[in-house]
C-alpha positions in Angstrom: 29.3 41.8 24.9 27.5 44.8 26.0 23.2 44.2 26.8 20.8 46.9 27.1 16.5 47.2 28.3 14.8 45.8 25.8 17.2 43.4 23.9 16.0 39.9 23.9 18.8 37.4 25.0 19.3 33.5 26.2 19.6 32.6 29.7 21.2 29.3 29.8 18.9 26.6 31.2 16.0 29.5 30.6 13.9 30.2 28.2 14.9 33.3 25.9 14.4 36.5 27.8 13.4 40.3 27.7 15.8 42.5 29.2 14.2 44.6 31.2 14.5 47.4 33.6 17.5 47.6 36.1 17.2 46.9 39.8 19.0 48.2 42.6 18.8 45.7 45.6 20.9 45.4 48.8 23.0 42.2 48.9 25.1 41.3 52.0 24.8 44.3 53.1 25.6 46.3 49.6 23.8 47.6 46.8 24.1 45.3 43.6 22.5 46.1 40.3 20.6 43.6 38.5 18.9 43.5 35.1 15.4 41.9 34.9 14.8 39.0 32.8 11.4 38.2 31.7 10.9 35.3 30.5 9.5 35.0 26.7 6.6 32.2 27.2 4.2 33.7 28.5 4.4 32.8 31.8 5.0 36.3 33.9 8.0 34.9 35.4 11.4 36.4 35.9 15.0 35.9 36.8 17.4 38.6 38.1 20.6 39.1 37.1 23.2 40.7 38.4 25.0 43.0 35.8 29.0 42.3 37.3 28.1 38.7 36.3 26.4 38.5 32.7 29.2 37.2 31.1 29.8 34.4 33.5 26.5 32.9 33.0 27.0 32.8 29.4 23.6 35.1 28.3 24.3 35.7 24.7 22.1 37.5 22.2 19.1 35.8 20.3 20.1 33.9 17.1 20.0 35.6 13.6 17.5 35.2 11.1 20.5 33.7 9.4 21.1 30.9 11.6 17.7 29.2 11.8 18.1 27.4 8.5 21.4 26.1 9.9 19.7 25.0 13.2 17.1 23.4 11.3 19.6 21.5 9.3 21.5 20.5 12.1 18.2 18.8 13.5 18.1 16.6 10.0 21.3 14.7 11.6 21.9 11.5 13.1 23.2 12.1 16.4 23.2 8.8 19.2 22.8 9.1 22.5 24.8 7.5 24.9 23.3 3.9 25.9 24.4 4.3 29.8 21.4 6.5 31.5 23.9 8.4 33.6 26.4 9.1 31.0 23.4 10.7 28.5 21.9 12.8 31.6 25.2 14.2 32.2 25.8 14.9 28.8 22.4 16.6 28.3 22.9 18.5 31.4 25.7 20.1 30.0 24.0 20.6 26.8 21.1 22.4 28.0 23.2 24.7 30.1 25.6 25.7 27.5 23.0 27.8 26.3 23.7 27.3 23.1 20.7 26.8 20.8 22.7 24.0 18.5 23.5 22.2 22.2 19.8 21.9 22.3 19.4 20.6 18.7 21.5 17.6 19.6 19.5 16.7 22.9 16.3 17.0 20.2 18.0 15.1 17.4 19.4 12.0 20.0 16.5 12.0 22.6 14.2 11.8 19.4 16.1 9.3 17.5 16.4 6.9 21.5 12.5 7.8 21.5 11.7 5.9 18.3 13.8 2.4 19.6 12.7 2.5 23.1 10.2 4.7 25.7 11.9 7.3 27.4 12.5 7.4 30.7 10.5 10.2 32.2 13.5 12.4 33.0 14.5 11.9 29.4 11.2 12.7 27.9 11.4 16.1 30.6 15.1 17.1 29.2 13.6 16.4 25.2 9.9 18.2 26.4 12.5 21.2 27.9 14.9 21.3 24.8 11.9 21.5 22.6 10.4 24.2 24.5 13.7 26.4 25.1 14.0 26.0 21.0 10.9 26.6 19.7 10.7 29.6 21.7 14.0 31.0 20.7 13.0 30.1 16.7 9.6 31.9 17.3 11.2 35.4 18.5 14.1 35.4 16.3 11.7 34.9 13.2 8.7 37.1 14.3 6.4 33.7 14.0 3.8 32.0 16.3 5.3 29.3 18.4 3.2 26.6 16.5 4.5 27.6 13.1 8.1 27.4 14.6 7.3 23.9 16.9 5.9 22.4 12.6 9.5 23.5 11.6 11.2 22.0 14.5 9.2 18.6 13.7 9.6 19.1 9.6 13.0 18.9 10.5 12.9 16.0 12.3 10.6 14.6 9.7 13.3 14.9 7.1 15.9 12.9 9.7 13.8 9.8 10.1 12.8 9.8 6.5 16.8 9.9 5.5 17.4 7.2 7.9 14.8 4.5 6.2 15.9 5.1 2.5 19.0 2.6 1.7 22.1 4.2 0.7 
């Protein structure tokens, strides 16, 4: 997959991203190229990248308009999470850094569904407050929308979930 300045892209365990301008620095000794990555939220940061290794830390291109309606659909399912603490932290560890934006869904969709049995832990309640985040930023750019308007889609979604749960089959 070729990227270029300006496309907007997901850095696994990141926020979606701007690609920016391209940075010659000396590593070890030898000049490496990297492509800026600023973040999309606001927050000024950003994360170098160097261009020899943008396919091994999986940075894909945003979602299409297309998808979103899936994504949001796939957020109406059940989806349990694993009972052991450990076992669900490693699970959602590899979830978020899949970079995948249905990977996040499911942490949503299972941390949500534990949240209304039990309190989260506060490392669960930071992976669900993070997978949130990384979402509703990733629906906002894709559809041109204000991150509140895409957050009330995220939680419609949701909405619909519980409400399929309580009505008997």
């Amino acid at each position: 997959m070729t990227f270029s300045i300006g496309n907007k892209v997901v850095y696994p365990s990141q926020r979606p991203c701007l690609i920016g301008a391209l940075v010659e620095k000396v590593v070890a000794g030898r000049p490496t190229s990297f492509y800026r990555l600023a973040l999309l939220d606001n927050s000024g940061d950003a994360v170098f990248v160097p261009v020899d290794k943008l396919s091994a830390v999986r940075i894909r291109q945003l979602m299409g308009k297309s998808e979103i309606p899936k994504l949001l659909g796939h957020l109406e399912n059940s989806v349990a999470a694993s009972k052991n603490w450990k076992q669900r932290d490693i699970d959602n560890v590899k979830l978020v850094s899949s970079g995948s934006a249905f990977d996040l869904a499911q942490i949503i969709e299972s941390l949500t569904q534990l949240n209304e049995t039990k309190i989260l832990s506060p490392r669960d309640q930071q992976k669900l407050d993070k997978a949130r985040k990384f979402l509703i930023c990733e629906i906002s750019e894709v559809m041109g929308e204000s991150k509140n308007v895409a957050e009330e889609q995220v939680d419609n979604a949701l909405k619909l979930r519980k409400d399929a749960i309580k009505q008997p089959v």
